[in-house]
C-alpha positions in Angstrom: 1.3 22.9 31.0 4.4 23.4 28.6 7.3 21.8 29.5 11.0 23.4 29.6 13.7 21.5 27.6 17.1 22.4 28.0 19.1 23.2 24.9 21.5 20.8 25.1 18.4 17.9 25.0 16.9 19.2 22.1 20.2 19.5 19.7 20.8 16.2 21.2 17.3 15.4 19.9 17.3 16.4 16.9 20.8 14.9 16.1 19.2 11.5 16.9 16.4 12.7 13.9 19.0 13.3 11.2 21.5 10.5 9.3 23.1 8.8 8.8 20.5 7.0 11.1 17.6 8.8 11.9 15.0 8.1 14.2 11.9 8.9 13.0 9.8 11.6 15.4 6.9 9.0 17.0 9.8 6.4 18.5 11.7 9.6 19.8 8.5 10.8 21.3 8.4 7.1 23.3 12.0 7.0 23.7 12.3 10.6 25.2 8.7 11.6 26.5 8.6 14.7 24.2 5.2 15.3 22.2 5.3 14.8 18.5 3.9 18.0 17.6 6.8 19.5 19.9 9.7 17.5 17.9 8.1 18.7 14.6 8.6 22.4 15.6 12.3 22.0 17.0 12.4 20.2 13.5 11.2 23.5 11.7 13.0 25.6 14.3 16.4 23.7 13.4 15.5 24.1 9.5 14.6 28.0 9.4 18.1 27.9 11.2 19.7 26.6 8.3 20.9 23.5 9.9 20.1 20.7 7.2 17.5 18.4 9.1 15.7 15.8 6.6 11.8 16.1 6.4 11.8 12.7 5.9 13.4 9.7 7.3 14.9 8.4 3.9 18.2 8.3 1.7 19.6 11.8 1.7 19.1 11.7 -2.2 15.6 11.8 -1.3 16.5 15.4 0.9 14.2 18.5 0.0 15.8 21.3 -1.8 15.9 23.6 1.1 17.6 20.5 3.2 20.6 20.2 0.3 20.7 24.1 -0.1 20.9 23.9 4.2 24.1 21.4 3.8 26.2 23.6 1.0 25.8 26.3 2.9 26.6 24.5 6.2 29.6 23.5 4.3 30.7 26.3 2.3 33.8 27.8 4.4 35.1 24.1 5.2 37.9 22.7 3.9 38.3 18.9 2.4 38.9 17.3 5.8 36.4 19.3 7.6 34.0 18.8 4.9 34.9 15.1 5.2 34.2 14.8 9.0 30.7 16.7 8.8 29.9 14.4 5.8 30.7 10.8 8.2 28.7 12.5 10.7 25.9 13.4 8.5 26.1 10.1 6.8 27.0 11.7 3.8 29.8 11.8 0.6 31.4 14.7 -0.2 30.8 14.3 -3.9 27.2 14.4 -3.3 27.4 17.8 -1.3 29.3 19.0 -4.3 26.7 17.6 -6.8 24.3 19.4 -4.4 26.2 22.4 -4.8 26.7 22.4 -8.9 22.9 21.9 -8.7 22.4 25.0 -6.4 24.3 27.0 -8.9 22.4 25.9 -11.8 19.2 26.4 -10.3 17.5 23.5 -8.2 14.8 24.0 -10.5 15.9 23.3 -13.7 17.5 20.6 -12.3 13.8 19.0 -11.0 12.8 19.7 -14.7 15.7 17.7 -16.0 15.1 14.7 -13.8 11.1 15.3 -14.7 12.3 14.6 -18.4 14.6 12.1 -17.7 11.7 10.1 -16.1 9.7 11.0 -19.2 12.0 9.7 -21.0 12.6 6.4 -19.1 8.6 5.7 -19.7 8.7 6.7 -23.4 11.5 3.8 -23.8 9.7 1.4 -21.5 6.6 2.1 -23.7 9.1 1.5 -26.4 10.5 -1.6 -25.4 7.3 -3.3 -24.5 5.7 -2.1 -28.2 9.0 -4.1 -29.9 8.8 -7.3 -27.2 5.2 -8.0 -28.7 5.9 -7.9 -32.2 8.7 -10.0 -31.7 6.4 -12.1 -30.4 4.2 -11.8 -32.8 6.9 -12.5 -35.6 8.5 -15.6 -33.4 4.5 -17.3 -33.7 4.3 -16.3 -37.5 8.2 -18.2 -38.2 7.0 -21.2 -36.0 3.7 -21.4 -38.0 6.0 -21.0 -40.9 8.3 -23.6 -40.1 5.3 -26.4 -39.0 3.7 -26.1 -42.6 6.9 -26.3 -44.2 7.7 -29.9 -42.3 3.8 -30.9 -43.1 4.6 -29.9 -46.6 7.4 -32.2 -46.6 5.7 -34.9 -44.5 2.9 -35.1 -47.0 5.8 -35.1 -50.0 7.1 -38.6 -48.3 3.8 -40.1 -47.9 1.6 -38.8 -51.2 4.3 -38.5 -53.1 5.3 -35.1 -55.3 2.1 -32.8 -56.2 1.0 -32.9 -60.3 0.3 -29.2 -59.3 4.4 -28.6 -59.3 
């Protein structure tokens, strides 16, 4: 037997799901009495409305695509102080919804490929890093080596005397 929720319960729901601190879906089930599988579909209902809801419970950095696109559309016609108020509420900064926005533009796309070569990049110098941190190492061992013959050189100098050799 399905049960009959009231609008106003699920918006208030699903508020309590998004930041700026959400509640993930199985403590609202034991908090409210409503099924998981029934909080994920108001979820999807809410998100194929175009109201931003986060798929997971993390940093909003962390958002899906469709989530951030969701939010710059939400926040299109709004002017700085509006836009300011719906970003407290959604525990947001307004720079980041116009980073979001400048993304959306460019293509959110091109912008995953960027970040996918940025982290490439990050590895390669990591790789890089570790590579040089060895052979210094390496070098510091070979100078210390160095420096020990040169002062049992010396050492043998005081006690033997100078070498015919020289």
């Amino acid at each position: 037997m399905q049960k009959c929720y009231s609008k106003e319960f699920k918006d208030s729901v699903i508020k309590r799901m998004m930041p700026p601190n959400p509640v993930s879906a199985p403590q609202l089930c034991k908090e409210t009495g409503v099924s998981d599988v029934t909080l994920y579909k108001w979820r999807k209902e809410y998100r194929n409305g175009g109201i931003a809801v986060p798929g997971d419970h993390s940093k909003s950095e962390n958002w899906t695509a469709e989530d951030k696109l969701a939010v710059v559309i939400e926040t299109a016609g709004l002017n700085s102080a509006q836009l300011s108020e719906y970003c407290r509420s959604k525990g947001l900064y307004p720079e980041q919804v116009q980073q979001w926005k400048t993304a959306a533009l460019s293509g959110y796309q091109r912008n995953a490929q960027v970040e996918k070569e940025k982290s490439r990049c990050r590895h390669e110098d990591k790789k890089q890093i570790k590579r040089l941190e060895s052979e210094l190492k390496r070098k510091e061992k070979a100078l210390a080596e160095a420096a020990a013959l040169l002062v049992l050189s010396k050492k043998c100098e005081a006690i033997w005397g100078i070498s015919e050799e020289d």
